[in-house]
N, C-alpha and C positions, 0 to 999 in steps of 0.2 A: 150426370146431372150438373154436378159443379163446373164440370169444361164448359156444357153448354150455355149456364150461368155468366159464365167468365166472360165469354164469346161475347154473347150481346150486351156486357155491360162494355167492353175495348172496342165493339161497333160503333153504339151507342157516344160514347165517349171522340170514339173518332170522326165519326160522322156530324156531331152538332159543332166539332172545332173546324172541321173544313167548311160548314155550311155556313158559322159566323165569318171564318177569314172573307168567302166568297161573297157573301151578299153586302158584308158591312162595306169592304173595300171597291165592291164596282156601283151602289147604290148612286155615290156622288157621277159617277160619268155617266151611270144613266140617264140621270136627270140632265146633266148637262147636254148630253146627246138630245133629249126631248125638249130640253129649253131653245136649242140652235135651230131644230128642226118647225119649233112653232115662232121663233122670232125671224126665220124666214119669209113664215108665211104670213106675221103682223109688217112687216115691212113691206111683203107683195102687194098686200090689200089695200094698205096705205097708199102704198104710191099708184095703186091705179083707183084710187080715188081721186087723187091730186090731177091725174091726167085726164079724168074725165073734168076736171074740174076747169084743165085747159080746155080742153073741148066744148064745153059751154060758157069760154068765156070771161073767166071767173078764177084766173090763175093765182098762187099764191104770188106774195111780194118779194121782188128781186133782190137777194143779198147774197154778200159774198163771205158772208160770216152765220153759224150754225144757227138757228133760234131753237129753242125748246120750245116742241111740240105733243110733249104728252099728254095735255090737255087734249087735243083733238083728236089723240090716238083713244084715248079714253072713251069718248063719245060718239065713234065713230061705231054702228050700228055692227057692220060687217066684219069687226073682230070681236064681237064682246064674247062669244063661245071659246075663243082662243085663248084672250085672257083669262076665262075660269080656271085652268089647263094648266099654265103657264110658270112656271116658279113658284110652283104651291097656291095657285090664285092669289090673284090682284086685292081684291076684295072679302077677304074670309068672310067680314062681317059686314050687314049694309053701313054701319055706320062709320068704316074703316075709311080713310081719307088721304092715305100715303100708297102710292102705285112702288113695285118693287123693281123698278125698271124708270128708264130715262129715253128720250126719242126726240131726237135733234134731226131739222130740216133744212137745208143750203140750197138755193136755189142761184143757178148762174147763167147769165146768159151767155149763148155760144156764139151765136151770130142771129139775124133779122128776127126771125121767128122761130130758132131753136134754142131752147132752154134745155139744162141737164138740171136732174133734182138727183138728189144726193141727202138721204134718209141712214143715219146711225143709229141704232139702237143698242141700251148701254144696261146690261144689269148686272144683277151680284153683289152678296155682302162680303163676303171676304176677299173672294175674286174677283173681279171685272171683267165682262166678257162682252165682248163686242160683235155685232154684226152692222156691216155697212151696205149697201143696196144705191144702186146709181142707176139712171136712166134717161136717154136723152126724148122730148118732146116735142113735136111741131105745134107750134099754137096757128090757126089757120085764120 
């Protein structure tokens, strides 16, 4: 009775130190894996909104220097389920007013009527992590 005693308490014992080493230590690169994965896809959406935006018309303004954009990353209809998601949400509270993330747009012209846009997206409080997304457009 006492071995068996013994047993589950050195299981027990064993078992909840491997389970904090493993979830405390890979919890952050999960996140970081699911933040890469969904700033991917704020950056796809973006930029083929911008290009629909050539396509009618309506292109953003040519610079060769980044403008922040997270303004209209924010507002833009077709990522707000992403951002829920996203680095713990953008918004915890409706009356929260600082995004945890940065979204810088370059726009350059290549020649006549090809433009490359070139969208950074920048978050992280301790770390910085980057993802960049480029794409060349024909304005017709």
């Amino acid at each position: 009775m006492v071995e068996i005693l013994l047993a589950i308490v050195m299981f027990m014992t064993l078992f909840l130190g491997a389970l904090r080493i493993y979830t405390e230590s890979n919890l952050p690169q999960q996140a970081m894996i699911r933040d890469f994965a969904i700033a991917m896809n704020i950056c796809e959406r973006f930029i083929n909104s911008l290009q629909n935006d050539f396509m009618e018309g309506d292109p953003p303004p040519v610079s060769d220097t980044e403008k922040d954009v997270t303004e209209a990353v924010l507002d833009n209809p077709a990522i707000q389920n992403y951002l829920k998601v996203f680095a713990g949400g953008v918004g915890k509270k409706e009356t929260e007013l600082v995004a945890n993330f940065k979204t810088f747009l370059t726009v350059k012209k290549e020649d006549t009527d090809l433009y490359r846009l070139i969208v950074r997206f920048q978050w992280g409080a301790r770390v910085k992590h980057t993802f960049t997304l480029q794409e060349l457009v024909y304005k017709r």
